[in-house]
N, C-alpha and C positions, 0 to 999 in steps of 0.2 A: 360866403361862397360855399355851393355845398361840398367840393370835392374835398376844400383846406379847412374846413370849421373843425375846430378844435374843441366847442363846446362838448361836454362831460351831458348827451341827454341822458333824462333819467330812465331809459330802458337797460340804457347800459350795463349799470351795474349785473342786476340778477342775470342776465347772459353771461357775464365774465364770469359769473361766479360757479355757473354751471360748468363752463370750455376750463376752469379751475378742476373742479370736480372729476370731469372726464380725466383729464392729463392726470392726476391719481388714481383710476381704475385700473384694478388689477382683476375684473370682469374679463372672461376671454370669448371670445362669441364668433359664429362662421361668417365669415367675409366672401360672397359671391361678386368674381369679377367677372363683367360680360365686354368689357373695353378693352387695352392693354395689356390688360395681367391674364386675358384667356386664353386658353389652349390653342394651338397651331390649326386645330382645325375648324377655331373658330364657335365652338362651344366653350360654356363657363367652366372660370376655375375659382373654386372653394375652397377655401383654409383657413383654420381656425388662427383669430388674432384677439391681442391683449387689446380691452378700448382706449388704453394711454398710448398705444403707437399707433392706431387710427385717430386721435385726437389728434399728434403730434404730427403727424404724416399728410392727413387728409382734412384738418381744418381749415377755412377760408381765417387769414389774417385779421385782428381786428382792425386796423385797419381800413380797410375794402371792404369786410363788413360793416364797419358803421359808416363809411361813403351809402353800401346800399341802402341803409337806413335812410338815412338825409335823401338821394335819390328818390325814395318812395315817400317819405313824408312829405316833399315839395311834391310832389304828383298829387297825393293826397289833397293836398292845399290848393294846388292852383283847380285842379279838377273837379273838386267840392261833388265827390260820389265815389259809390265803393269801386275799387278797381280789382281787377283781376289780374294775379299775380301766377307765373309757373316759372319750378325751379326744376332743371333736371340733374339728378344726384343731390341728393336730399344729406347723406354720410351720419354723421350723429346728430345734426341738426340745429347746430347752432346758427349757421348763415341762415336758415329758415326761421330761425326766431326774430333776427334783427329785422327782415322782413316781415313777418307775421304784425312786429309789435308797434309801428307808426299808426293804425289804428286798426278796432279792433273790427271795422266794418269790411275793410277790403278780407278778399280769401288768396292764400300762399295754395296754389295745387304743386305738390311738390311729390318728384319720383324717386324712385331708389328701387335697385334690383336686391339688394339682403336683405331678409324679414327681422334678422337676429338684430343688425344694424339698426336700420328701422323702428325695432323695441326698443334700443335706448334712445334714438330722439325722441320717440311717443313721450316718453320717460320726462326729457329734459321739456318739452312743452307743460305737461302736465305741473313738474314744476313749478316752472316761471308763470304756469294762467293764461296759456294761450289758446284759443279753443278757434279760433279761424285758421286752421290749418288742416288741407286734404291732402293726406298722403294716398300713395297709388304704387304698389307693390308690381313691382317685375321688372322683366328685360322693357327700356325704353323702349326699343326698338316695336315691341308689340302694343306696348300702353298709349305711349303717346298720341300713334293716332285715334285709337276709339276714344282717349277720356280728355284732350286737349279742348279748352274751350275758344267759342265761336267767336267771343274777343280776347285777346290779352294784352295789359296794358305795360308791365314789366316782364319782362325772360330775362334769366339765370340759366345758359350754359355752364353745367360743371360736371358733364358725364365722361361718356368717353371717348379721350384726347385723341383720337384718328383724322386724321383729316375726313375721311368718308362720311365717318359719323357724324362731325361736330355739324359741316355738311346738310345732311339729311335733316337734323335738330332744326337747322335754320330753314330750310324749303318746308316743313313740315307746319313752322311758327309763323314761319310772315305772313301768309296768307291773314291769319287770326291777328295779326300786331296792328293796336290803334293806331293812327297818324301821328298821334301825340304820343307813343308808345316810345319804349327803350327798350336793345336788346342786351343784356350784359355779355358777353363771351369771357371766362375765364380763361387763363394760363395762358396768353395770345403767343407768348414765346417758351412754351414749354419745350417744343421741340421741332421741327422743320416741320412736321407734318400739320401744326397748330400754325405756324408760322405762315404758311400756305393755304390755311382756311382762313383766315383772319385777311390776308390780299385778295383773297375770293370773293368774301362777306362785302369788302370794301370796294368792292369793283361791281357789286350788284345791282342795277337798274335801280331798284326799290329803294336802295341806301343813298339819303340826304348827304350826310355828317354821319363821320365817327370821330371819338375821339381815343385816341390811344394812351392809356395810363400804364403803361408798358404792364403792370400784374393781370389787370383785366381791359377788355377795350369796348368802351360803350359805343351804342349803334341806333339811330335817326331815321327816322323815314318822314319827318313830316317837309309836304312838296314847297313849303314856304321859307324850307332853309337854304341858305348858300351852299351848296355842291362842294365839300370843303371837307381836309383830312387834318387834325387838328392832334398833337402830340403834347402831354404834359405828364410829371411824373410825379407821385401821390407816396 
């Protein structure tokens, strides 16, 4: 099953070993926040941070990351063609590699507003050998729409927790989402306002099946499913 497979794949390793690496950097680099953490009037707020408490802070779980591995590899598999993958907040980059690395034919377009940030996932890809991977520098809010492509077959919500925003991510993506497509939304109970997109998301026309793995909650559109809200916990 892919959510409970326990199988050890061999991608694994060199990505732990990097989210290892990271959590000992004493690298301090500027952190632009356009989400939560920005100023009241709604402009970014930048501050310089050590990359072991953006490791520690702002990594996806392995866990949930290697769910999204198996997630994309059974896509891979059933769909026998390269898929088209977007993640938005990209952060050091390790959830981008577990993606990246099911194979090397699909492409990760993956966003992130820090350039500094940014440079050490470059980093941690180059690393590991991942070369399917298009990052896209800035505010989401401006990127997504010019550089979001005409299909996508996986989305990664991981930007910013607002309701409004998380919001906008999704109007902006379905349109582009295969039938056969999954939308990931992280942190579905981060906070009332996450809690409140995620009953939104699941109340939408478009949406088949979700299922809610209470840390992230996967999202269906294909018109051949049962009309169905489906809870399990990972």
């Amino acid at each position: 099953m892919i959510v409970y497979d326990d199988n050890a794949y061999y991608a694994y390793l060199s990505i732990e070993q990097q989210r290892a690496a990271l959590l000992r950097s004493h690298t301090t680099v500027q952190q632009t926040d356009y989400g939560t953490g920005a100023l009241q009037d709604g402009s970014p707020f930048a501050k310089l941070r050590r990359v072991a408490d953006i490791a520690r802070t702002h990594l996806e779980s392995p866990k949930v990351a290697q769910m999204l591995f198996r997630l994309i590899n059974y896509l891979t598999a059933t769909q026998q063609r390269a898929l088209h993958i977007v993640e938005l907040g990209t952060s050091l980059g390790v959830t981008t590699a577990y993606m990246a690395a099911p194979s090397r034919r699909n492409t990760v377009q993956t966003y992130e507003g820090a350039e500094e940030v940014l440079d050490i996932a470059e980093q941690v890809w180059r690393t590991i050998g991942l070369t399917n991977i298009e990052p896209v520098l800035g505010n989401i809010d401006d990127t997504l729409p010019q550089h979001c492509p005409e299909s996508v077959d996986m989305a990664y919500i991981d930007a910013n927790h607002t309701f409004e925003a998380t919001m906008r991510y999704f109007r902006q993506l379905l349109p582009a989402m295969d039938e056969q497509g999954i939308m990931v939304v992280d942190d579905i109970y981060h906070s009332p306002d996450m809690e409140r997109a995620w009953r939104a998301i699941q109340g939408n026309p478009a949406v088949t099946s979700t299922v809610d793995c209470y840390h992230v909650g996967l999202v269906f559109f294909n018109q051949h499913y049962i009309r169905k809200h489906y809870k399990i916990r990972i």
